[in-house]
mmCIF file of the N, C-alpha and C atoms, coordinates in Angstrom:
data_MODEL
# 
_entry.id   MODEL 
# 
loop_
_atom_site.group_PDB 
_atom_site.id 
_atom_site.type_symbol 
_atom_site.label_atom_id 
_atom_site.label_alt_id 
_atom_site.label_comp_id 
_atom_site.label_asym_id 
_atom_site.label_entity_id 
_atom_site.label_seq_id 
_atom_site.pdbx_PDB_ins_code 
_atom_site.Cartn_x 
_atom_site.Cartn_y 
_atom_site.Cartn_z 
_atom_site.occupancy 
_atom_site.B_iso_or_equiv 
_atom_site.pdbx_formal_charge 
_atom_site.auth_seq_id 
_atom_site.auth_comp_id 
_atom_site.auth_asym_id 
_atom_site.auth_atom_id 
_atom_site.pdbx_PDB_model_num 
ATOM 1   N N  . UNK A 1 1  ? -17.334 33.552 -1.492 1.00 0.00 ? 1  UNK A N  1 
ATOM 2   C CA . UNK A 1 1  ? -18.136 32.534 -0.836 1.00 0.00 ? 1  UNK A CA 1 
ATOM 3   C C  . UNK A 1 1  ? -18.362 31.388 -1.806 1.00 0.00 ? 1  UNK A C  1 
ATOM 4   N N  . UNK A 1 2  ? -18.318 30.034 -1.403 1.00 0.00 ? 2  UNK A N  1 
ATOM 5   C CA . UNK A 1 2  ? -18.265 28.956 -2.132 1.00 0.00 ? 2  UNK A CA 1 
ATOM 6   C C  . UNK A 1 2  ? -20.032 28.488 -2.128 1.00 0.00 ? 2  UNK A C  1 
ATOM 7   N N  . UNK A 1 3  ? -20.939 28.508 -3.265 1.00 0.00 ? 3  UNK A N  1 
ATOM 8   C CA . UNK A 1 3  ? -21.803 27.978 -3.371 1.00 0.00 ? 3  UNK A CA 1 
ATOM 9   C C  . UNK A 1 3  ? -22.071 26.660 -3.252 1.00 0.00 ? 3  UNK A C  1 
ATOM 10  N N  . UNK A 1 4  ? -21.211 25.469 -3.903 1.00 0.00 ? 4  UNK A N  1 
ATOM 11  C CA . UNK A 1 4  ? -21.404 24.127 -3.940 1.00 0.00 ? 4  UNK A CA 1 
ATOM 12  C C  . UNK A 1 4  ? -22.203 23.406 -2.511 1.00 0.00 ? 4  UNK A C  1 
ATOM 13  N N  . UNK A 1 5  ? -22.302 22.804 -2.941 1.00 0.00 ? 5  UNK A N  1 
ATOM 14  C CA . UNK A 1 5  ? -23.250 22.273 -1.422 1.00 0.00 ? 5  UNK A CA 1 
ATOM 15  C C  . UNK A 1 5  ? -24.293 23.117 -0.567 1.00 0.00 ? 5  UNK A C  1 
ATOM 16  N N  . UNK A 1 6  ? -24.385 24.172 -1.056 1.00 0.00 ? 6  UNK A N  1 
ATOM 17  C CA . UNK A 1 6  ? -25.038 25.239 -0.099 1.00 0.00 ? 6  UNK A CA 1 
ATOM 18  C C  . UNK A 1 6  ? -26.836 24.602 -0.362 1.00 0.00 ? 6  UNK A C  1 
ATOM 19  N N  . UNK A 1 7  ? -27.850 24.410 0.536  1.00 0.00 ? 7  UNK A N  1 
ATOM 20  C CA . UNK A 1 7  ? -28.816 24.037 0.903  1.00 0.00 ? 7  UNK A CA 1 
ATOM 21  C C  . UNK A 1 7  ? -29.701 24.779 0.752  1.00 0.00 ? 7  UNK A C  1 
ATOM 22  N N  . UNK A 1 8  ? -30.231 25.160 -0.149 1.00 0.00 ? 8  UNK A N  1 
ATOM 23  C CA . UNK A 1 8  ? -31.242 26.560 -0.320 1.00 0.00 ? 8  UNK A CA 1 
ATOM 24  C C  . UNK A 1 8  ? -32.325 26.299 0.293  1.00 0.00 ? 8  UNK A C  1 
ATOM 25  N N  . UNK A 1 9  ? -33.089 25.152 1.132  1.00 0.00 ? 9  UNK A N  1 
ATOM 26  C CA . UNK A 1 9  ? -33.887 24.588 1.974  1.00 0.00 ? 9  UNK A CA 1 
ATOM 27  C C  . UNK A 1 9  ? -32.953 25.349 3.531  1.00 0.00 ? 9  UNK A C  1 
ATOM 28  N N  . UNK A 1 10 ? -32.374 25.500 3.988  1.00 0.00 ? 10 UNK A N  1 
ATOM 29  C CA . UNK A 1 10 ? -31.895 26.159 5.018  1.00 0.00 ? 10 UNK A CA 1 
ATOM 30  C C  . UNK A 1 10 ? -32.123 27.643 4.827  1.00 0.00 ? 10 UNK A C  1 
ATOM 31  N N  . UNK A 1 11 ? -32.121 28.101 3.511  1.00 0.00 ? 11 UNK A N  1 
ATOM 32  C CA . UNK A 1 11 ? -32.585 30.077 3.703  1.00 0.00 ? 11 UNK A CA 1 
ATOM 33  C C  . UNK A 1 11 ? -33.898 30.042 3.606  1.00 0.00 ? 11 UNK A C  1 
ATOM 34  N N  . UNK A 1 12 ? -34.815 29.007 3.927  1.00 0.00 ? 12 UNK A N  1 
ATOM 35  C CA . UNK A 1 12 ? -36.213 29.006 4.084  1.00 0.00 ? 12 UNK A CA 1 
ATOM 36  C C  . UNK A 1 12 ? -36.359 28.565 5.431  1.00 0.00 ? 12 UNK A C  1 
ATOM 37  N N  . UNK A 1 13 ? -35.307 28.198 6.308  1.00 0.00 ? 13 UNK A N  1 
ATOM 38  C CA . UNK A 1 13 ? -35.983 27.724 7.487  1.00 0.00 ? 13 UNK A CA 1 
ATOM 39  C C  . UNK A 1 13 ? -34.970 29.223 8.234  1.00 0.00 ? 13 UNK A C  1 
ATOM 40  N N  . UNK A 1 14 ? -34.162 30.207 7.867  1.00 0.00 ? 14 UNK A N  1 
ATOM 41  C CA . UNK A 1 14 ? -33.326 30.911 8.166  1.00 0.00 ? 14 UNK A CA 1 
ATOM 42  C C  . UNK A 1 14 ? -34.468 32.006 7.931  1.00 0.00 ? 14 UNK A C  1 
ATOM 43  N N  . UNK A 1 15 ? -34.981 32.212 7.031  1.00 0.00 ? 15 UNK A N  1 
ATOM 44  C CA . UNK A 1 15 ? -36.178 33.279 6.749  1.00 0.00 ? 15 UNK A CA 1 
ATOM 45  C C  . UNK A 1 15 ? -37.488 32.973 7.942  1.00 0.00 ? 15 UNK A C  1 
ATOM 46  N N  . UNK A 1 16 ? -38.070 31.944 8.019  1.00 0.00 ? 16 UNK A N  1 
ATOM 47  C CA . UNK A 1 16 ? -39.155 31.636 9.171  1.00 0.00 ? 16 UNK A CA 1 
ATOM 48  C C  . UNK A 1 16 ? -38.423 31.998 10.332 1.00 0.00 ? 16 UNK A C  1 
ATOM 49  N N  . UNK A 1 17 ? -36.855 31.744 10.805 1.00 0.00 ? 17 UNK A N  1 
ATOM 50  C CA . UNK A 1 17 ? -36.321 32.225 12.195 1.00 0.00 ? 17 UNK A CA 1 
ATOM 51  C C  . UNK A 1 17 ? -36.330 33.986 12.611 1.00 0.00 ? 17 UNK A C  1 
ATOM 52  N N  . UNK A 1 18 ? -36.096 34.344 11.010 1.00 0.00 ? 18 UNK A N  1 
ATOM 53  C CA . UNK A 1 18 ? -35.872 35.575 11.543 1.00 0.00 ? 18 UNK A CA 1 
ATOM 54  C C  . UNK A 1 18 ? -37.591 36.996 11.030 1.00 0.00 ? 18 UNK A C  1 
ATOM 55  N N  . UNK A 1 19 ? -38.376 35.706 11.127 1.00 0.00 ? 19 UNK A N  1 
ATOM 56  C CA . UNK A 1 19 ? -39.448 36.302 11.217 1.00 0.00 ? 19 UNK A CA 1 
ATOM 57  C C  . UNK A 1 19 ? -40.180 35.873 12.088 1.00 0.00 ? 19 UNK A C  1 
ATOM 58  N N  . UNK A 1 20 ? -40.421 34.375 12.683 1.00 0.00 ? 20 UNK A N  1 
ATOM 59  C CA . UNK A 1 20 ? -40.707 34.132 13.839 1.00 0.00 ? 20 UNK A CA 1 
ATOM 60  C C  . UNK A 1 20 ? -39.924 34.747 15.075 1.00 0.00 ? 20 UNK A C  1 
ATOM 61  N N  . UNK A 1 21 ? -38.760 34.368 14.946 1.00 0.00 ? 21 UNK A N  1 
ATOM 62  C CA . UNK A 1 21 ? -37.739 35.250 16.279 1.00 0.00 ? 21 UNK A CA 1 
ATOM 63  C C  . UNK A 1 21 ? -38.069 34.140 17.649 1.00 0.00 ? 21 UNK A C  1 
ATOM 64  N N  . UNK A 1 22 ? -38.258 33.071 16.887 1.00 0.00 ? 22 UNK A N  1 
ATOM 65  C CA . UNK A 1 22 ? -38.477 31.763 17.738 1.00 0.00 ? 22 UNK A CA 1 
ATOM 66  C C  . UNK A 1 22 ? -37.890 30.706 17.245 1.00 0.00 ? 22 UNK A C  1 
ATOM 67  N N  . UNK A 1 23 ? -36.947 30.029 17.824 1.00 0.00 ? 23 UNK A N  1 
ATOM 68  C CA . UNK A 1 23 ? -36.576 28.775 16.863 1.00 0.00 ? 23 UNK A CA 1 
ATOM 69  C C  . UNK A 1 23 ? -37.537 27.768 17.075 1.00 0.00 ? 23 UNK A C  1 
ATOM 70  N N  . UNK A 1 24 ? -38.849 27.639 18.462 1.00 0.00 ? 24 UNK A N  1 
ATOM 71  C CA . UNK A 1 24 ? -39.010 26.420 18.393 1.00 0.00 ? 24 UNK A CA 1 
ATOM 72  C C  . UNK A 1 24 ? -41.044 26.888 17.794 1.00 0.00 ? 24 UNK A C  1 
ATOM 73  N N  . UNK A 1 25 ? -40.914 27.957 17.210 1.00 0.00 ? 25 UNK A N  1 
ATOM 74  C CA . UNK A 1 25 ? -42.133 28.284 15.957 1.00 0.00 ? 25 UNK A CA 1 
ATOM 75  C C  . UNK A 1 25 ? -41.787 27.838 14.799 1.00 0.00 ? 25 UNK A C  1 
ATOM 76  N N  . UNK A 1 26 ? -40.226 28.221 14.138 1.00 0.00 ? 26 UNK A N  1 
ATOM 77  C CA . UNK A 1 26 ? -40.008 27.736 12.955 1.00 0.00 ? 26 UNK A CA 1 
ATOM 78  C C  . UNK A 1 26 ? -40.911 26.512 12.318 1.00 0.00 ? 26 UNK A C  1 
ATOM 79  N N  . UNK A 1 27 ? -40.536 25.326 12.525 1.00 0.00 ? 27 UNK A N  1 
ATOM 80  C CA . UNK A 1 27 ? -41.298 24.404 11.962 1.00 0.00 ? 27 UNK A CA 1 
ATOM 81  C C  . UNK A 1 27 ? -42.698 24.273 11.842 1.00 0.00 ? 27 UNK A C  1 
ATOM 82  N N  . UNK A 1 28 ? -43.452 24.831 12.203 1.00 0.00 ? 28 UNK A N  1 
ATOM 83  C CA . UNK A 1 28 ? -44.578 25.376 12.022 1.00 0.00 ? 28 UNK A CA 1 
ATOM 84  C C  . UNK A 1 28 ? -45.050 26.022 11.247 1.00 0.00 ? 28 UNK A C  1 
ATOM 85  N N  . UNK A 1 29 ? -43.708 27.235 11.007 1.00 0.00 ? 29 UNK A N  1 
ATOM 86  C CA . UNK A 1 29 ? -44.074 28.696 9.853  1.00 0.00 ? 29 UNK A CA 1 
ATOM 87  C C  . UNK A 1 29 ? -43.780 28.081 8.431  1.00 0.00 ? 29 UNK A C  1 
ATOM 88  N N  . UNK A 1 30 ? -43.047 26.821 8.731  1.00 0.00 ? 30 UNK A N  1 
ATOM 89  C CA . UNK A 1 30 ? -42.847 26.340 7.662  1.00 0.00 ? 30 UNK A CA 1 
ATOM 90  C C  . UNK A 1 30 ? -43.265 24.980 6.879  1.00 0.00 ? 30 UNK A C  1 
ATOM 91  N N  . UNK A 1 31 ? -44.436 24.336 7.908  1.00 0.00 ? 31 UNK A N  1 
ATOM 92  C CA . UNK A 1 31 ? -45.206 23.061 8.254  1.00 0.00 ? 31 UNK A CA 1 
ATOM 93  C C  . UNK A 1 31 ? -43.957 21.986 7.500  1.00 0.00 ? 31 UNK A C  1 
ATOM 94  N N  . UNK A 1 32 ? -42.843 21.817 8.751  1.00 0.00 ? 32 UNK A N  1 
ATOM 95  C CA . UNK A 1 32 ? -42.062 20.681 8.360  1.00 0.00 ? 32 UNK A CA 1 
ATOM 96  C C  . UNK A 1 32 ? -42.673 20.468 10.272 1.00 0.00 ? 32 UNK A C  1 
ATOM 97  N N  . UNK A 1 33 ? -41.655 18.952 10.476 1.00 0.00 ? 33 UNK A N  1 
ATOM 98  C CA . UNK A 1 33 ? -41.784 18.397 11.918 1.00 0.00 ? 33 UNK A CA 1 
ATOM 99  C C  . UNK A 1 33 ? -40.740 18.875 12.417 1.00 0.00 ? 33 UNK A C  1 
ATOM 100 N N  . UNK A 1 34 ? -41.097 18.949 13.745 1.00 0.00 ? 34 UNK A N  1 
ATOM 101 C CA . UNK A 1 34 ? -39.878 19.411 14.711 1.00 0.00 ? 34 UNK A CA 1 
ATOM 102 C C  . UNK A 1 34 ? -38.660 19.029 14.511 1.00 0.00 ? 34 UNK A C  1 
ATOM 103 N N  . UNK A 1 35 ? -38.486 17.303 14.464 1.00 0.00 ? 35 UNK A N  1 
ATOM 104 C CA . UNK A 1 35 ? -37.380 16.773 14.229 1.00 0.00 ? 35 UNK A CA 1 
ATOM 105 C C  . UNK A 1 35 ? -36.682 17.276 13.050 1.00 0.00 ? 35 UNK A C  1 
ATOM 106 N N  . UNK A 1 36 ? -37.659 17.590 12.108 1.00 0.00 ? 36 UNK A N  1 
ATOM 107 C CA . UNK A 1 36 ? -36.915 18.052 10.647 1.00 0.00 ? 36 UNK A CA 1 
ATOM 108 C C  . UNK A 1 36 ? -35.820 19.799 10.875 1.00 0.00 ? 36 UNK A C  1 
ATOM 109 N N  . UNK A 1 37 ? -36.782 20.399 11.488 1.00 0.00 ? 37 UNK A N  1 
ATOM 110 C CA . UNK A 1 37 ? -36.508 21.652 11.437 1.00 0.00 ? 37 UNK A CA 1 
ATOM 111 C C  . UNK A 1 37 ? -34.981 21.550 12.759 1.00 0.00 ? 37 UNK A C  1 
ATOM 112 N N  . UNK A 1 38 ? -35.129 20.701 13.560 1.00 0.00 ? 38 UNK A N  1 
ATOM 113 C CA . UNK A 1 38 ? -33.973 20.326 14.248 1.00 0.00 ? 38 UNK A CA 1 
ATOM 114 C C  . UNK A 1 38 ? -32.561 19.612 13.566 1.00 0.00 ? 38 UNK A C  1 
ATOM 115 N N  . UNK A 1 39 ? -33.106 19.005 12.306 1.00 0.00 ? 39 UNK A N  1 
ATOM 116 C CA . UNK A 1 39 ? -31.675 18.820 11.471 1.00 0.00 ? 39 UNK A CA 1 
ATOM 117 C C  . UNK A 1 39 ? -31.367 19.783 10.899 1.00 0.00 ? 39 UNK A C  1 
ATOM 118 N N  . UNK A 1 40 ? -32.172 20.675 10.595 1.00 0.00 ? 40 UNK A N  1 
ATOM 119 C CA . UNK A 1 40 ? -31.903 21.852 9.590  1.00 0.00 ? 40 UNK A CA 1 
ATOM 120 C C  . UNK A 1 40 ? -30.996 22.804 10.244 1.00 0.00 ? 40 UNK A C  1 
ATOM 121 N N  . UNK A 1 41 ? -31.693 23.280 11.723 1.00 0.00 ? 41 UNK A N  1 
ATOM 122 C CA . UNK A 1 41 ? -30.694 23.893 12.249 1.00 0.00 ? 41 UNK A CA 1 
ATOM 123 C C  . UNK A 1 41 ? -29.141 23.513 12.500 1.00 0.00 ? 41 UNK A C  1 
ATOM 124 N N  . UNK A 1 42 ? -28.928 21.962 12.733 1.00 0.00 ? 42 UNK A N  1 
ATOM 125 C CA . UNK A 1 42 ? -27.447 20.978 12.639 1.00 0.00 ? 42 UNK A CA 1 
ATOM 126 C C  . UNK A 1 42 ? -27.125 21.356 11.534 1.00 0.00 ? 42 UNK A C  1 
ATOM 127 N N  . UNK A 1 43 ? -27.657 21.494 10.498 1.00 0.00 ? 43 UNK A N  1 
ATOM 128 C CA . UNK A 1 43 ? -26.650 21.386 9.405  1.00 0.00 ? 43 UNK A CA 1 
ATOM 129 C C  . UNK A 1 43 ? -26.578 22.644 9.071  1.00 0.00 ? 43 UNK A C  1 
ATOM 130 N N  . UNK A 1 44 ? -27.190 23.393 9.376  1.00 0.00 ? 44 UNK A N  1 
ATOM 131 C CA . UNK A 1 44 ? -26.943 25.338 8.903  1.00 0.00 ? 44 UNK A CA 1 
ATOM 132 C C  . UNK A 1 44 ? -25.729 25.641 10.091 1.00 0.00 ? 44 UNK A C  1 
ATOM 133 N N  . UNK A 1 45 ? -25.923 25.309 11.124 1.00 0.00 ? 45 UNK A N  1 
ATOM 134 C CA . UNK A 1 45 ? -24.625 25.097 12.401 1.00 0.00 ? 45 UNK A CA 1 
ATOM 135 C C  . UNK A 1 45 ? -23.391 24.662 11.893 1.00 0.00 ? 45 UNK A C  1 
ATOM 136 N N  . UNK A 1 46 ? -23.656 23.456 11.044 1.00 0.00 ? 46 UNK A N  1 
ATOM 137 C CA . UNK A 1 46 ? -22.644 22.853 11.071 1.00 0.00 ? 46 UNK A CA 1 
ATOM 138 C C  . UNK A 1 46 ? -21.956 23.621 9.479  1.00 0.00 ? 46 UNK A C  1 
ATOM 139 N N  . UNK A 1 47 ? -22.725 23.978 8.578  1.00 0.00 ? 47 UNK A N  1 
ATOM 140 C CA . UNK A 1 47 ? -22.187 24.505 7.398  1.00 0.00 ? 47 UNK A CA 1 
ATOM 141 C C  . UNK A 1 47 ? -21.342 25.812 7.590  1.00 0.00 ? 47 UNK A C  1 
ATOM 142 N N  . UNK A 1 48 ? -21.871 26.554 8.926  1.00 0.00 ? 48 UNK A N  1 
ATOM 143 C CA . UNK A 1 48 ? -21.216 28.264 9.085  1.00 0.00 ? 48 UNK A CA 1 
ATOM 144 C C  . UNK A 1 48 ? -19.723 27.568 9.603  1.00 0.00 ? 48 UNK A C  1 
ATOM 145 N N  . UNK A 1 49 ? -19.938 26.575 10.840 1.00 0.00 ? 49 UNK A N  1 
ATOM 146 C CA . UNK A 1 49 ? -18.521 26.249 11.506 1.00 0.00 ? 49 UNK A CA 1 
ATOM 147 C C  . UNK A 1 49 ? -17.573 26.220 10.312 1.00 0.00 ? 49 UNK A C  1 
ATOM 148 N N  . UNK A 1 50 ? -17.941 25.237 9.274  1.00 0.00 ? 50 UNK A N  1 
ATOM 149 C CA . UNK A 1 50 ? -16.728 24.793 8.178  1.00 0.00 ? 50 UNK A CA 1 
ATOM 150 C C  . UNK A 1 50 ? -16.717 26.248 7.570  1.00 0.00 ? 50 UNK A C  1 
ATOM 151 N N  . UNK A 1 51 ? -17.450 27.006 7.271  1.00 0.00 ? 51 UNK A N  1 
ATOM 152 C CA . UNK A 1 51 ? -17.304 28.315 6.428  1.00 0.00 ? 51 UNK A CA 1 
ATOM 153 C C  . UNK A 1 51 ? -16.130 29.201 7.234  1.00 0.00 ? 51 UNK A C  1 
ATOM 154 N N  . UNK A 1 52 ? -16.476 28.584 8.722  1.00 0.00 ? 52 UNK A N  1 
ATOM 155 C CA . UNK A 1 52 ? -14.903 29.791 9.104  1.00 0.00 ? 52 UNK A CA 1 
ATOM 156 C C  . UNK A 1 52 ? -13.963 29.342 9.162  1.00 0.00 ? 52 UNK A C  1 
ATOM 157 N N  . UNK A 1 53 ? -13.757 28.312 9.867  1.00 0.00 ? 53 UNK A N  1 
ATOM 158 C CA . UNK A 1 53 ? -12.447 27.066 9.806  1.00 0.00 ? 53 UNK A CA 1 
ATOM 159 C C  . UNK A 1 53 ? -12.110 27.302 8.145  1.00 0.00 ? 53 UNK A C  1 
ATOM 160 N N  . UNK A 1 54 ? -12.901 27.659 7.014  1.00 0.00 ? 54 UNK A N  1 
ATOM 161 C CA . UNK A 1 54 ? -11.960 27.600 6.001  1.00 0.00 ? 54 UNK A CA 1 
ATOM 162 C C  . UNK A 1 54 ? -11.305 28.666 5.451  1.00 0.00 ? 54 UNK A C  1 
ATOM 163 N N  . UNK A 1 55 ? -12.211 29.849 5.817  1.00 0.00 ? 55 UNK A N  1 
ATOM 164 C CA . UNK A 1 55 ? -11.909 30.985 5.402  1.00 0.00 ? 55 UNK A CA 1 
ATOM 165 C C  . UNK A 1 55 ? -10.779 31.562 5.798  1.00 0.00 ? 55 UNK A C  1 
# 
């Protein structure tokens, strides 16, 4: 697995999901704004897509 670029701010909003078990609690568990916690999920989306396309 390639570390570079990896967002260690995404295994904190990945940890609130899978303890809330709500995506639209997250931002809350983690007092960012909705909108924020809505890029976070785009770019954790968008980081797994390229992780398989490369693998």
């Amino acid at each position: 697995m390639r570390y570079r670029g990896l967002d260690l701010n995404l295994l904190v909003a990945l940890d609130a999901l899978l303890r809330t078990q709500n995506v639209s609690r997250v931002p809350d568990a983690i007092n960012i704004t909705q909108l924020t916690g809505s890029f976070s999920f785009q770019k954790r989306s968008w980081m797994l897509n390229e992780r398989r396309l490369s693998a």
